[in-house]
C-alpha positions, -999 to 999 in steps of 0.1 A, spaced: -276 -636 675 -302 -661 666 -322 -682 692 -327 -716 683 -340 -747 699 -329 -775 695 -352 -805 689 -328 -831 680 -294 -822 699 -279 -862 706 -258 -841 729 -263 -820 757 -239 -788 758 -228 -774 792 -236 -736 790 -207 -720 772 -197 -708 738 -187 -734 710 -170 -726 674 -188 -746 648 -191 -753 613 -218 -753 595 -221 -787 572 -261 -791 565 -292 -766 563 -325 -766 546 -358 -750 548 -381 -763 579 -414 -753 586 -404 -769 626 -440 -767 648 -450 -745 620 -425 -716 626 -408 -717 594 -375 -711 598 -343 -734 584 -329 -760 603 -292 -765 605 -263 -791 615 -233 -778 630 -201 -799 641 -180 -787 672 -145 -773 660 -122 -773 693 -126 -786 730 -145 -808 749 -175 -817 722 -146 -813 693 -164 -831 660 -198 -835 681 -226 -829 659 -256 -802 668 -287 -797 652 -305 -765 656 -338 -751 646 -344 -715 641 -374 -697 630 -353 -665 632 -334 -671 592 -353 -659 565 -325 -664 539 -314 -689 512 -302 -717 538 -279 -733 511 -260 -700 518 -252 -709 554 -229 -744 542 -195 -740 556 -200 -710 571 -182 -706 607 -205 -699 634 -209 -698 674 -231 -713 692 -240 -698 731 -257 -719 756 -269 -702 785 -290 -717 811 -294 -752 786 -308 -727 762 -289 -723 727 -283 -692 705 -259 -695 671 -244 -666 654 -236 -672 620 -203 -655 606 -204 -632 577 
């Protein structure tokens, strides 16, 4: 699991888990943590086709490798996590 914050979220999840899409990343050096910043749309449910954008300083890889990759996003107490599938 990967914590992330999210500094531009037009959207405020209710705590909960969310399948998403990954359809955007890139490199981001967010409040100087490095990192990769990603955009993520909602696949099913209440938020279905929202957009999220997370920041993690957590990824370390290549972040054109994370397009199109399925991934869940947690929110627990407002706070958001994402776990990218392999």
């Amino acid at each position: 699991m990967i914590h992330a914050s999210a500094p531009r979220l037009g959207i405020v999840l209710d705590d909960g888990t969310y399948d998403a899409l990954v359809f955007d990343a890139e490199a981001s050096d967010h409040g100087g943590a490095g990192g990769v910043s990603v955009d993520l749309t909602i696949l099913a449910g209440e938020y279905k086709g929202d957009v999220v954008s997370l920041h993690t300083a957590d990824w370390s890889g290549d972040p054109m490798s994370l397009l199109g990759v399925p991934a869940t996003i947690t929110v627990t107490e407002g706070e958001p996590s994402v776990r990218f599938e392999p």
